[in-house]
Backbone bond lengths (Angstrom), bond angles and torsions (degrees), N, CA, C in turn:
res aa  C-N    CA-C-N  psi(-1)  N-CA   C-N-CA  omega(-1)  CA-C   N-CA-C  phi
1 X - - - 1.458 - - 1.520 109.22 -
2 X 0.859 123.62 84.16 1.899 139.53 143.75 1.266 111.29 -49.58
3 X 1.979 112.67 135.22 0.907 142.00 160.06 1.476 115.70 -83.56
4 X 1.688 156.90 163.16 0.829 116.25 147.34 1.568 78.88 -152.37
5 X 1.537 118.39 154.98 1.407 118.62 -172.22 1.777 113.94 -136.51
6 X 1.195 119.50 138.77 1.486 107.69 -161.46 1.921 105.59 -129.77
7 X 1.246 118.36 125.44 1.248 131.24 -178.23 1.819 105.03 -100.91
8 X 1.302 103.20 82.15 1.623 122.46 -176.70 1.822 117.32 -57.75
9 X 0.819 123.76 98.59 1.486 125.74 171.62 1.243 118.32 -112.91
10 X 1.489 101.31 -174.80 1.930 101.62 -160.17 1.600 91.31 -80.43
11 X 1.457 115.28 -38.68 1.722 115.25 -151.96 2.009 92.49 -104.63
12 X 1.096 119.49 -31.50 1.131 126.26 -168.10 1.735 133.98 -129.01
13 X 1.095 137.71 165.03 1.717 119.39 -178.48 1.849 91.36 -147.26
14 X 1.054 118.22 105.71 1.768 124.73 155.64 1.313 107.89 -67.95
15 X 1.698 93.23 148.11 1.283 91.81 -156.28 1.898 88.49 -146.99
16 X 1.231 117.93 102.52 1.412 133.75 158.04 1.567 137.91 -57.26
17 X 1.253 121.43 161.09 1.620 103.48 150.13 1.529 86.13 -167.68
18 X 1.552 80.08 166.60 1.690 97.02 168.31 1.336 128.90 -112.22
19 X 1.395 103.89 161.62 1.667 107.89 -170.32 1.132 103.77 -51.91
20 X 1.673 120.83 164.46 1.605 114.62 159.34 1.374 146.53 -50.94
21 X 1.856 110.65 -7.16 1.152 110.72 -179.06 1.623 100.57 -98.97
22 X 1.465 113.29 -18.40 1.298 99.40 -165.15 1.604 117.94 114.09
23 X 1.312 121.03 3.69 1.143 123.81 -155.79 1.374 110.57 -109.85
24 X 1.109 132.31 -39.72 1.407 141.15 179.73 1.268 114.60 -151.29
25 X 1.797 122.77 139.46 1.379 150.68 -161.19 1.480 105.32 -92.02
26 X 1.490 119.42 136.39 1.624 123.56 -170.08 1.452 84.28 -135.07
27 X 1.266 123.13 102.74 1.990 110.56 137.14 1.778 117.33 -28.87
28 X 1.858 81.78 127.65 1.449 78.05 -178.31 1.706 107.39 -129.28
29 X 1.118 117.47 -25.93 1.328 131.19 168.76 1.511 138.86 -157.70
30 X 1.642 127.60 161.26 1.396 132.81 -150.49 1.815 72.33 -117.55
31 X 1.664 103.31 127.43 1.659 95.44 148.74 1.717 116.72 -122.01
32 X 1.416 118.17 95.41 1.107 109.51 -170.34 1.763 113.81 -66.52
33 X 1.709 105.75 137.80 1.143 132.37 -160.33 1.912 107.52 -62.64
34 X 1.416 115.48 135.76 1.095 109.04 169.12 1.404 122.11 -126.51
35 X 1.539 105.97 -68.37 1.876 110.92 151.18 1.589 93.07 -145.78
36 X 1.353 95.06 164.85 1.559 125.16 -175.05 1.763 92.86 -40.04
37 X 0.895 120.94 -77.37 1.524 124.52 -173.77 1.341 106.70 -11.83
38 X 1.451 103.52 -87.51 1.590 137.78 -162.66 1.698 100.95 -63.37
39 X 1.696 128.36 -7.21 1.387 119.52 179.87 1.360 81.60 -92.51
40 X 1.837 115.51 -64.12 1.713 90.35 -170.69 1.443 133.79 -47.02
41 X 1.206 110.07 -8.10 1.621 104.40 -164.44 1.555 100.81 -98.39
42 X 1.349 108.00 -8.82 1.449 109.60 173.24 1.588 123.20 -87.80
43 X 1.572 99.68 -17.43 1.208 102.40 -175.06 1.630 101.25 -97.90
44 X 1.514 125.71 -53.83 1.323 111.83 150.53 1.530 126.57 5.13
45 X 1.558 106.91 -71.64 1.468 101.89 -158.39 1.718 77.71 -84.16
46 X 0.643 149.19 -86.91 1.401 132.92 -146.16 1.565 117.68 -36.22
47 X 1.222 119.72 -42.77 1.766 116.77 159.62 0.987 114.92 -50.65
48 X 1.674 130.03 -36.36 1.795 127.74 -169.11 1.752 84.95 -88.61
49 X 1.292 138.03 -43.22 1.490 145.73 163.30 1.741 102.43 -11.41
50 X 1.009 88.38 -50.60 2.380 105.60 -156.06 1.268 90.20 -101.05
51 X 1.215 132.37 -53.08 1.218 136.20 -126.29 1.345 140.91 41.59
52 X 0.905 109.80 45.56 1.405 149.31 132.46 1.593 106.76 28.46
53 X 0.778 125.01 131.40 1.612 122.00 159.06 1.518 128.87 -140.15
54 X 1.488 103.50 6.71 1.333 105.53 -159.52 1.961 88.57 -158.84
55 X 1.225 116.54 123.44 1.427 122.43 -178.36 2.014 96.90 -117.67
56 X 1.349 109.41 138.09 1.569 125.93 173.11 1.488 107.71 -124.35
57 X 1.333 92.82 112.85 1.742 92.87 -176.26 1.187 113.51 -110.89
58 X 1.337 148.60 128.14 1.371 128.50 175.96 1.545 126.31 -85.97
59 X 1.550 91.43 133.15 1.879 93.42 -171.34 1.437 102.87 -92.86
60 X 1.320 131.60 138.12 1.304 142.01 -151.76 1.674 91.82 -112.41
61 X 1.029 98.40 84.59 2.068 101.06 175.10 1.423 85.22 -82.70
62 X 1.434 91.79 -174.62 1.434 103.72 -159.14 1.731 93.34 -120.93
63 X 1.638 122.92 141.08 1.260 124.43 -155.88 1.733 109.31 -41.14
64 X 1.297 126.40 -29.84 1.393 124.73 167.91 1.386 116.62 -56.13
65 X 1.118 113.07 4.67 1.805 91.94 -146.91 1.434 147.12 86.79
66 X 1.334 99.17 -14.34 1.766 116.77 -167.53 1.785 100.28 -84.61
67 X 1.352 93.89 158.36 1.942 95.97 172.69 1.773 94.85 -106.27
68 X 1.035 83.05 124.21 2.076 103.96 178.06 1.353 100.99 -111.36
69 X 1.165 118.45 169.79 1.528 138.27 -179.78 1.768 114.50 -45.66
70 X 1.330 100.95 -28.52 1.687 102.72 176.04 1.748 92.33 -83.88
71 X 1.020 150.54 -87.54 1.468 131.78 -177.84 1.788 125.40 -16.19
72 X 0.947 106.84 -57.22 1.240 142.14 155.37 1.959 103.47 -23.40
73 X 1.344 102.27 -64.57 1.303 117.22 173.01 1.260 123.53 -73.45
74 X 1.518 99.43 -17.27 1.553 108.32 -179.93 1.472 110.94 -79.67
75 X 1.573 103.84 -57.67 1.425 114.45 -179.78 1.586 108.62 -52.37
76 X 1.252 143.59 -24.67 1.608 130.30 170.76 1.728 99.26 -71.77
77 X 1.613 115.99 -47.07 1.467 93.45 -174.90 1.617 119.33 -72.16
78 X 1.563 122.72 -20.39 1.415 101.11 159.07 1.451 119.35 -55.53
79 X 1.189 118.82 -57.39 1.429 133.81 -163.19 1.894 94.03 -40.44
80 X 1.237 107.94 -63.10 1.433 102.54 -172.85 2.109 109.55 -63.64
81 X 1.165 94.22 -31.75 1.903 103.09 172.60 2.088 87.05 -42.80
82 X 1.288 101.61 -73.72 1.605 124.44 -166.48 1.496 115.86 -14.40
83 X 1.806 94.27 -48.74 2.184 104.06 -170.11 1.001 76.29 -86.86
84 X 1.755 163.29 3.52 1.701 128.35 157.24 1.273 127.98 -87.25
85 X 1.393 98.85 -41.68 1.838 110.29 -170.67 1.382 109.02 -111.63
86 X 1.926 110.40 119.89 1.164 134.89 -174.85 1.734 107.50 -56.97
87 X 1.364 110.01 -5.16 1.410 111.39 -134.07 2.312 77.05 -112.68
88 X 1.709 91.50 160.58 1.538 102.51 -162.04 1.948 76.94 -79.00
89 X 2.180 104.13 156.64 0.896 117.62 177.47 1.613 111.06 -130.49
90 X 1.646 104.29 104.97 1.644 91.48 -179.27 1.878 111.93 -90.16
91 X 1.635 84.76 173.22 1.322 77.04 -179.61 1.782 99.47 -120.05
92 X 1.179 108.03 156.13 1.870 116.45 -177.45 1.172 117.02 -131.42
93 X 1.528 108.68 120.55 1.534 105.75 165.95 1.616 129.49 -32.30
94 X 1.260 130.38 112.59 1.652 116.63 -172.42 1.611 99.18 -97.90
95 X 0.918 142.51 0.36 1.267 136.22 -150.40 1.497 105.41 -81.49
96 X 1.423 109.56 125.95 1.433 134.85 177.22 2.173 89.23 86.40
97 X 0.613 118.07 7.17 1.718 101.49 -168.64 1.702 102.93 -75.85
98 X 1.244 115.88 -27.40 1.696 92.37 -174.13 1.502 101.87 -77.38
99 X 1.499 111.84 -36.16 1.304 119.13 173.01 1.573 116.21 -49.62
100 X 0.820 117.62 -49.84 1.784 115.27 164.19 1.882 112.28 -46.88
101 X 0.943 85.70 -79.88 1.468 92.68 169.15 1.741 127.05 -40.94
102 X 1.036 110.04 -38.95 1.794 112.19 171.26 1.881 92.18 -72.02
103 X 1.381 112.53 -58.27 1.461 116.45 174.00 2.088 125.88 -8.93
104 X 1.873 63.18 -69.26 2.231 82.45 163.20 1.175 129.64 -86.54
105 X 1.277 92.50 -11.57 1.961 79.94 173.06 1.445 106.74 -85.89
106 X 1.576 113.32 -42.62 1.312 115.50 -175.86 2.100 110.85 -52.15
107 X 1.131 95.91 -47.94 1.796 126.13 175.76 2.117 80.41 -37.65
108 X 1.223 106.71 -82.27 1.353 122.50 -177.50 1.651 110.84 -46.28
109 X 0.990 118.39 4.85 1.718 122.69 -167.36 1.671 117.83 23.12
110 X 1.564 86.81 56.90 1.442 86.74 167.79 1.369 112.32 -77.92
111 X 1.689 114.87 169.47 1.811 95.23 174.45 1.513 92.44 -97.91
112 X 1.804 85.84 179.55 1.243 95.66 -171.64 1.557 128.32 -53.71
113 X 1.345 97.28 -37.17 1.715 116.84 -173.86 1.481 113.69 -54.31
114 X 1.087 110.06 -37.08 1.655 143.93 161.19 1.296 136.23 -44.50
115 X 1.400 91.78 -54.84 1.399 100.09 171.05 2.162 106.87 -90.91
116 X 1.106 116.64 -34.60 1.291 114.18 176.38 1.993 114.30 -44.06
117 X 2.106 109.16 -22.29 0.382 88.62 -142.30 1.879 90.55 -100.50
118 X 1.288 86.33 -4.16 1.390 111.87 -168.86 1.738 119.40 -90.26
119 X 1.099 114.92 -37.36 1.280 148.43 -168.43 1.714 112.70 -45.43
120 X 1.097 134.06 -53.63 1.126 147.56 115.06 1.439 126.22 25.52
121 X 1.370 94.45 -94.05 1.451 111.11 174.69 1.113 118.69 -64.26
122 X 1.303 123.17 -46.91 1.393 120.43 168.16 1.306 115.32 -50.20
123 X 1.148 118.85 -54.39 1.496 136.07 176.36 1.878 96.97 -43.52
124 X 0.978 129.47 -38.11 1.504 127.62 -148.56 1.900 86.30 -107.98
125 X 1.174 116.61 -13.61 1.805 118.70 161.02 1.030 144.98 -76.18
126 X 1.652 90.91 -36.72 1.795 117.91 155.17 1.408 106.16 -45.85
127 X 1.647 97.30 -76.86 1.706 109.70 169.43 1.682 128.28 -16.87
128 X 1.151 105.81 -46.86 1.803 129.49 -165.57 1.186 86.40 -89.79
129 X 1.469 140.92 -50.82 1.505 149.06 -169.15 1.997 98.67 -54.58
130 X 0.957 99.98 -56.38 1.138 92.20 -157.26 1.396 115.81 -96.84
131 X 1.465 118.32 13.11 1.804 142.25 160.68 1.069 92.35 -83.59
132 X 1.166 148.10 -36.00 1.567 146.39 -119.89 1.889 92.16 -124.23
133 X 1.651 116.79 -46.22 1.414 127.98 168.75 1.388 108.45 -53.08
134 X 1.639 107.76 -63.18 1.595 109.26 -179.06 1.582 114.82 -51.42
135 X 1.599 121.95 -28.92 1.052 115.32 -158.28 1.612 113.62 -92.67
136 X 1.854 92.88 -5.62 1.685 102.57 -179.69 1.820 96.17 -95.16
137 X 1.069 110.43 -12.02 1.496 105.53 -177.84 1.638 115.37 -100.35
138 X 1.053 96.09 -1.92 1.860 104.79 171.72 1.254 81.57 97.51
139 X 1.485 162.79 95.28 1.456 118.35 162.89 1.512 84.22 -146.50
140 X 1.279 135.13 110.71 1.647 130.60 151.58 1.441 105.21 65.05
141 X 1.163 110.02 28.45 1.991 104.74 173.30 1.292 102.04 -121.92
């Protein structure tokens, strides 16, 4: 049973998972964006990859709380995620997470080039991190 958690962007998609017990989130890959097709089919094989049973996507509300046009955009690309993978799909607050993540790398003095390249995934660990908290605390998982 694989976790696997995805931080969706316009140019890029981070891509997480968790250990086997469930306990803590590792960045595992950058899938740079091409068209809708060719992202699902990348993410596909990487769930049948793990085997996967459980997908965390982060929904990008907007700092209020509100669903804006990027949620909006999100909810069609789960929906199409949905007719592929048999497997349950949560959804996770992302808000402030890449910002955390640029936070520590910068904290870490990564360079920039580095972190552009990294940023992502981490970002998509936070994400998994904190499905993974709710899900040790009983809470909506």
């Amino acid at each position: 049973m694989a976790i696997l958690a995805l931080d969706v962007g316009s140019k890029r998609i981070g891509v997480a998972i968790a250990d086997p017990d469930g306990s803590y989130a590792m960045p595992l890959c950058v899938i740079e964006r091409s068209n809708l097709r060719e992202d699902l089919k990348r993410i596909q094989a990487m769930l049948a990859e793990y085997g996967a049973t459980d997908l965390v996507v982060g929904d990008p509300l907007r700092l209020t709380g509100e669903r804006g046009p990027a949620a909006v955009t999100m909810d069609r690309f789960v929906a199409q995620l949905a007719r592929s993978f048999a497997g349950k799909i949560h959804r996770v607050d992302e808000r402030l997470t890449t910002a955390a993540a640029n936070k520590s790398l910068v904290a870490a003095d990564v360079s920039r080039r580095r972190r552009r390249a990294t940023v992502d995934k981490l970002a998509a660990a936070l994400i998994l991190e904190q499905f993974l908290a709710r899900r040790r605390r009983g809470v909506g998982a």
